[in-house]
Backbone as CSV, one residue per row, in Angstrom:
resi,resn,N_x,N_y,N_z,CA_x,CA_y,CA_z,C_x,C_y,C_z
1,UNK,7.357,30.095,7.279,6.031,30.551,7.649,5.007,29.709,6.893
2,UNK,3.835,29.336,7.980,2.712,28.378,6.860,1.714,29.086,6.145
3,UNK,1.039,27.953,5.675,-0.002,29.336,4.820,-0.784,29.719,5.920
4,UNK,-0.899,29.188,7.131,-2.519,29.892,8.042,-1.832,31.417,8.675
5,UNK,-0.266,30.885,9.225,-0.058,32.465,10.001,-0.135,33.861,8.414
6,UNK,0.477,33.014,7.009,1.031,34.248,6.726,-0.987,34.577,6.176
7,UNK,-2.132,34.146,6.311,-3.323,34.593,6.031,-3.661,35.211,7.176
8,UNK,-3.338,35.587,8.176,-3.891,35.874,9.750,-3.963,37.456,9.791
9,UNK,-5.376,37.562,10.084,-5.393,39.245,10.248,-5.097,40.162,11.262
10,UNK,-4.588,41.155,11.409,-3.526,41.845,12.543,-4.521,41.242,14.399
11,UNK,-5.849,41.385,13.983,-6.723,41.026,15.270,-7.464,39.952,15.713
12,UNK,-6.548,38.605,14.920,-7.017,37.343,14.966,-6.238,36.515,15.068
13,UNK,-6.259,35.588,15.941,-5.810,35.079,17.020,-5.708,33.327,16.583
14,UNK,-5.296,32.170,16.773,-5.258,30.743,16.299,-6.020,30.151,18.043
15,UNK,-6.688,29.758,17.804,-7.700,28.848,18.899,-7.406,27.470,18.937
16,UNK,-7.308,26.717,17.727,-6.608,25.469,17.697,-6.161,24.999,16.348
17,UNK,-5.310,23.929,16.024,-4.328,23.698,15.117,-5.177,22.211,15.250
18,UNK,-5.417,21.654,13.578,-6.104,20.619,13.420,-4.522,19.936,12.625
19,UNK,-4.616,18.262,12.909,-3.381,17.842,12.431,-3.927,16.543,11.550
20,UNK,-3.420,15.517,11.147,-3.645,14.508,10.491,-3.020,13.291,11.373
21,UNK,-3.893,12.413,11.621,-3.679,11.707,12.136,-2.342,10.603,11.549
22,UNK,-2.004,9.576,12.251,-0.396,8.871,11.943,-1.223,7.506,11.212
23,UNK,-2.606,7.412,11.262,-3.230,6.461,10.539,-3.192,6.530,8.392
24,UNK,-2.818,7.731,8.649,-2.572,7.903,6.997,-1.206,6.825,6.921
25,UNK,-0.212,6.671,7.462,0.652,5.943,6.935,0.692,3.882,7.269
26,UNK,-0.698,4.146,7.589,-0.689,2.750,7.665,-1.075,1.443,6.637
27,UNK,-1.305,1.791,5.447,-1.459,1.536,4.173,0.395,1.177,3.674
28,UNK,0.886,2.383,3.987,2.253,2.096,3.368,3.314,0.916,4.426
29,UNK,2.799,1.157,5.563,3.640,0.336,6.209,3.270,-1.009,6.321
30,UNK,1.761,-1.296,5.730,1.257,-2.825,5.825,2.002,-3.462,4.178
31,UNK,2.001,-2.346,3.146,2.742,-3.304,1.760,4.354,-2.755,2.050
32,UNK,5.062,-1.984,2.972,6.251,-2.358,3.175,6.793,-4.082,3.747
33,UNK,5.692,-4.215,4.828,5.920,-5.081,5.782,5.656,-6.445,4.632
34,UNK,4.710,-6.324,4.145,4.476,-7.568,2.974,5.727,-7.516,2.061
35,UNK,6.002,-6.920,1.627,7.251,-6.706,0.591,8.398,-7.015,1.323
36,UNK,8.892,-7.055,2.378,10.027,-7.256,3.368,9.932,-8.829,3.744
37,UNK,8.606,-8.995,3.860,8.201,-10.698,4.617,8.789,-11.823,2.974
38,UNK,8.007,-11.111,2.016,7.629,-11.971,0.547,9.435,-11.978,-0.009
39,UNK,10.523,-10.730,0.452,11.863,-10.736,0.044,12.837,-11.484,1.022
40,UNK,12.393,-11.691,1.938,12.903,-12.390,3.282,12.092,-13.820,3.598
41,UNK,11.237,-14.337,3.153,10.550,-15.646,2.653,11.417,-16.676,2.832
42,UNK,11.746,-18.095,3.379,12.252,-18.972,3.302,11.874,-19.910,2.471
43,UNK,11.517,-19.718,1.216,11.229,-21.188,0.669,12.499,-21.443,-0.610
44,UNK,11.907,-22.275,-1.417,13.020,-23.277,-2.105,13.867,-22.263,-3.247
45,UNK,14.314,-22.821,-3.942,15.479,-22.062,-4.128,14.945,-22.202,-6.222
46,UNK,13.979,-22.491,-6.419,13.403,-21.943,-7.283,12.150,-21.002,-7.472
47,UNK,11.670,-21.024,-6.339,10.712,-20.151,-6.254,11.413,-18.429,-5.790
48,UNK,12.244,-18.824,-4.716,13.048,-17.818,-4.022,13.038,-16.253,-4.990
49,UNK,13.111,-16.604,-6.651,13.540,-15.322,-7.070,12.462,-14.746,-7.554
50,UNK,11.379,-15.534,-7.577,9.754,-14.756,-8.124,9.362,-14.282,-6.818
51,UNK,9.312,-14.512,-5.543,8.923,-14.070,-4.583,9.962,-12.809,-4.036
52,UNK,11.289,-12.715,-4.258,12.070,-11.441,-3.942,11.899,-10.069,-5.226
53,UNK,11.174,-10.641,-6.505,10.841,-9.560,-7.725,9.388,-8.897,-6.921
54,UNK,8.602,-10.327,-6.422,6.818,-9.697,-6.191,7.305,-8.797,-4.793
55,UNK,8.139,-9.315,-4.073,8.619,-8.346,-2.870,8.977,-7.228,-2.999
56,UNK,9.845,-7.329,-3.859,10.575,-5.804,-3.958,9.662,-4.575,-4.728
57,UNK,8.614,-5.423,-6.089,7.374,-4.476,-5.972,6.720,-4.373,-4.932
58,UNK,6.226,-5.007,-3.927,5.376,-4.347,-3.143,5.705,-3.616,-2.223
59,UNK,6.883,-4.012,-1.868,7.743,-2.989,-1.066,8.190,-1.504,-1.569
60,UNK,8.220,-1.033,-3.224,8.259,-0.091,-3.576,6.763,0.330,-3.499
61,UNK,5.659,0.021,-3.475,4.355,0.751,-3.531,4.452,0.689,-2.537
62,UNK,4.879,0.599,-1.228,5.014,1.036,-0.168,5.680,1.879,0.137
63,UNK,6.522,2.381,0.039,7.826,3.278,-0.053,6.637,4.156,-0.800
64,UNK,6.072,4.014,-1.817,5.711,5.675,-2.466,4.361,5.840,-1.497
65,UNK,3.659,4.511,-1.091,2.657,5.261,-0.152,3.094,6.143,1.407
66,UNK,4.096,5.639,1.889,4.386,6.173,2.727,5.131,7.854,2.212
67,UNK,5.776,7.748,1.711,6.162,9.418,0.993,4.936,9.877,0.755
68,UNK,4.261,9.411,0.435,2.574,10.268,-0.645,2.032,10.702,0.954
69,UNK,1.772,9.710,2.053,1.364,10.291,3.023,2.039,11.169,4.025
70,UNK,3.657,10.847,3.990,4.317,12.008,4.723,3.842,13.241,4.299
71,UNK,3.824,13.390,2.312,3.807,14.869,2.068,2.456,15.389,2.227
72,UNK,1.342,14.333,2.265,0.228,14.957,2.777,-0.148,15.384,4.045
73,UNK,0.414,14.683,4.826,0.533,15.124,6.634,1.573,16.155,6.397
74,UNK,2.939,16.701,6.129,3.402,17.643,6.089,2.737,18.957,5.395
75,UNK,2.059,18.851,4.151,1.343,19.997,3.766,0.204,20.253,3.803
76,UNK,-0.421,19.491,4.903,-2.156,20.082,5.239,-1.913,21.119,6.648
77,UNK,-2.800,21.666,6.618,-2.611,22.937,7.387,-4.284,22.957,7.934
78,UNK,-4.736,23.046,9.042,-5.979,23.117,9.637,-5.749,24.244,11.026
79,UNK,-6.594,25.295,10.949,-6.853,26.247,12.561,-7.807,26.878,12.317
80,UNK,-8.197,26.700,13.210,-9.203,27.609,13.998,-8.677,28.656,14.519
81,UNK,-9.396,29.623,14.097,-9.259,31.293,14.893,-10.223,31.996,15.228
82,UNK,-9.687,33.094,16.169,-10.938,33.756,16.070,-11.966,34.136,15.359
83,UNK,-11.703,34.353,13.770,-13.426,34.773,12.667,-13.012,33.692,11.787
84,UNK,-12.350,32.506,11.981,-12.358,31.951,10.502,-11.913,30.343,11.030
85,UNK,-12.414,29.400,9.991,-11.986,27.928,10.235,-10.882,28.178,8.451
86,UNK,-9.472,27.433,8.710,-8.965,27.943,7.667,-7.997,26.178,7.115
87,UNK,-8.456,25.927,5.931,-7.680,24.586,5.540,-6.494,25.111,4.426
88,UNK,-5.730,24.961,4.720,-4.806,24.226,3.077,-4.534,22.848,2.983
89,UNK,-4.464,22.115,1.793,-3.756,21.262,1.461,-2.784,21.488,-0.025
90,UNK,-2.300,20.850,0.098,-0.636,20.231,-1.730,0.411,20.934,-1.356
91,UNK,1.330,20.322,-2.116,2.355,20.623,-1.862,2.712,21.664,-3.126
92,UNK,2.330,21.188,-4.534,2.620,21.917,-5.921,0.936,22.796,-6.029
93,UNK,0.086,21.764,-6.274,-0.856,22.080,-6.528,-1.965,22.307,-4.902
94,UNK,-2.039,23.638,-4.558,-2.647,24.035,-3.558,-4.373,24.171,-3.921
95,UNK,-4.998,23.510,-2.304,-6.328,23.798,-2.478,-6.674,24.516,-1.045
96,UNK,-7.253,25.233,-0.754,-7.515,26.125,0.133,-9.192,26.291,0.978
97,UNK,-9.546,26.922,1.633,-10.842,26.632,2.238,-10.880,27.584,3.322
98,UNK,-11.541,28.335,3.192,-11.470,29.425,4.610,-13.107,29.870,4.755
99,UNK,-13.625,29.880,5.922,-15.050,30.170,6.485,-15.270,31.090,7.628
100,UNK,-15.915,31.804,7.109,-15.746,32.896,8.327,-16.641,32.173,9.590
101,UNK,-16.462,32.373,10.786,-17.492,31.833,11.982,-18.743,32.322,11.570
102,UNK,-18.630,33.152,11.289,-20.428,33.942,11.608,-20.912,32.517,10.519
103,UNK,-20.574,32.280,9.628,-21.054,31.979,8.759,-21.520,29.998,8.543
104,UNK,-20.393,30.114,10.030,-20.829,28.242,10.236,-22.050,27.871,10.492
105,UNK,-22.831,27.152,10.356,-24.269,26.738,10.977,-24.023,25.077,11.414
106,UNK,-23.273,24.004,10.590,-23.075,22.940,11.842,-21.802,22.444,11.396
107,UNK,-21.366,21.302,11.971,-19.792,20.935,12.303,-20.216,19.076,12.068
108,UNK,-20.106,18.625,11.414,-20.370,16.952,11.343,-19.093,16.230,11.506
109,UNK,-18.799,15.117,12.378,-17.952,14.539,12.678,-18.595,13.179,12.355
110,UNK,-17.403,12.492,11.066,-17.574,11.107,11.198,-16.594,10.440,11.602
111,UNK,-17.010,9.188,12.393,-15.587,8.169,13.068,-16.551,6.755,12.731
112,UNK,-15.520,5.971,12.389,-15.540,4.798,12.048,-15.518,4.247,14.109
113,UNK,-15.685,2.775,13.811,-15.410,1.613,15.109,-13.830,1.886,15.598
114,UNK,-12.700,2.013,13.893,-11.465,1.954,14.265,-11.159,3.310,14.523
115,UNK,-11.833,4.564,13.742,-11.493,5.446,13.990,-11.825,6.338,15.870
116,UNK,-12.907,5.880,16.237,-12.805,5.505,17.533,-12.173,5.264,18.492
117,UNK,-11.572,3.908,18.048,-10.677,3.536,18.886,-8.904,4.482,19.138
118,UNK,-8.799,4.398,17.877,-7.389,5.164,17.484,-7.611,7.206,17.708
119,UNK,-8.732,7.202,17.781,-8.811,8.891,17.842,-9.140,9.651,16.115
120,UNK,-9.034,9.192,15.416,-9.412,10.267,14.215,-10.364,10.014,13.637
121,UNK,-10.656,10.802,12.697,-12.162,11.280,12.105,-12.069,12.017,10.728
122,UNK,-12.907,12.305,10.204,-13.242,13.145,9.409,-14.416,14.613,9.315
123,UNK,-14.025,15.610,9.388,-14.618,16.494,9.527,-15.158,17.008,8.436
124,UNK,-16.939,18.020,8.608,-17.525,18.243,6.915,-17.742,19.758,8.015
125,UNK,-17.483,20.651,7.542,-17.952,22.083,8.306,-18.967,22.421,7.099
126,UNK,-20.166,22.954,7.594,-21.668,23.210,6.783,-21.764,25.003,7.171
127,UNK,-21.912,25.192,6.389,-22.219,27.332,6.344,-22.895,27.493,5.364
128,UNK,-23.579,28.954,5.814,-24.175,28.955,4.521,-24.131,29.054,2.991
129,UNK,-24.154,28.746,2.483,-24.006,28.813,0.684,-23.292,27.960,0.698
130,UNK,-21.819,27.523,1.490,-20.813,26.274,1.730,-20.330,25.375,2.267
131,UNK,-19.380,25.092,2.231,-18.927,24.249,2.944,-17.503,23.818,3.028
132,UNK,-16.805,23.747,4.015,-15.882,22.984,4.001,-15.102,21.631,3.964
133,UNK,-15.494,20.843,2.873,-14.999,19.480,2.996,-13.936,19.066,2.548
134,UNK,-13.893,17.348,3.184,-12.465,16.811,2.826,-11.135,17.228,3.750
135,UNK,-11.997,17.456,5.343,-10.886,17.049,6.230,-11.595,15.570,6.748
136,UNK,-10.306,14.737,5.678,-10.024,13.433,6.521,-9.224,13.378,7.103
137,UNK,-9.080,11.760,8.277,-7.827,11.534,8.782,-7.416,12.548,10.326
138,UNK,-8.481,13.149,10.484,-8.286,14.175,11.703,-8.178,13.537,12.548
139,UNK,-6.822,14.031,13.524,-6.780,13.700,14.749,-7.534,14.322,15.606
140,UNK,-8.192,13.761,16.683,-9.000,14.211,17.933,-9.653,15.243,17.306
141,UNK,-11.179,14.463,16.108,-11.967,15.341,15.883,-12.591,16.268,16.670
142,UNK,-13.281,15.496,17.747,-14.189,16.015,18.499,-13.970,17.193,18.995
143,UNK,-12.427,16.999,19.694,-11.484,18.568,19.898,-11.874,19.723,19.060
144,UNK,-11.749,19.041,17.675,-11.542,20.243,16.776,-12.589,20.896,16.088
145,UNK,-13.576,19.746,16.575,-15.157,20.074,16.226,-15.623,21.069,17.375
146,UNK,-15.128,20.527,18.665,-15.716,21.616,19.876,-14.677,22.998,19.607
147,UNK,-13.785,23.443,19.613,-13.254,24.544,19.073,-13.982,25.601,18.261
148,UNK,-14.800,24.607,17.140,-15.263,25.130,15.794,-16.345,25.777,16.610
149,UNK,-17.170,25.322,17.365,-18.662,25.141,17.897,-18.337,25.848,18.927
150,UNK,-17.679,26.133,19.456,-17.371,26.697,20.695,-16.573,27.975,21.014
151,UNK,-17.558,28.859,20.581,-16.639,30.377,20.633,-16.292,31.594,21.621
């Protein structure tokens, strides 16, 4: 069970499920791919072993970026429901975020040129006294912005 169903009140309902886009792991797969190219390198046969050491580091900071972003796409949690916009994120260390509707007043969506193109965004939900920030990386903001806005 995640954290949004087991917070759900007997007469409230999930409207939509916000996810993280597959652009979080593209950091790890550009210093895998460098680390694989720099260990697989054809050159001379004295250089060969400084370029398979700088490989195999960059290929491990790849390997931990890609884990760092699996476990962040696996433990963020985003829905919309009927009275509430509701976030978790961590896996050890949990941070949480819940807004009742009444209480939203606007919904800001930022997208980059690339984020555009590819579909994700970053969402800032504005209420009064608060706010909800620090959904990056959203897939098909706009979706999840019209959901919010749209009751």
């Amino acid at each position: 069970m995640g954290y949004v169903e087991s917070v759900l009140k007997p007469d409230e309902q999930v409207l939509a499920i916000g996810r993280m886009h597959w652009i979080v792991y593209l950091r790890g797969l550009i210093l895998a791919a460098i680390g694989l190219i720099l260990i697989l390198a054809p050159v001379g046969p004295g250089v060969s072993t400084a370029f398979a050491i700088v490989g195999a580091i960059v290929l491990l900071f790849g390997l931990w970026s890609l884990a760092g972003a699996w476990i962040e796409q696996a433990t963020t949690e985003i829905a919309v429901t009927t009275r509430r916009v509701i976030q978790k994120r961590g896996l050890i260390r949990r941070q949480t975020g819940e807004m009742n509707m009444e209480k939203v007043e606007s919904v800001i969506v930022d997208q980059s040129i690339l984020g555009r193109l590819l579909g994700y965004g970053s969402i800032v939900v504005r209420g009064t006294g608060s706010g909800i920030e620090g959904l990056h990386h959203i897939a098909d903001p706009i979706g999840l912005r019209s959901a919010i806005v749209v009751r």
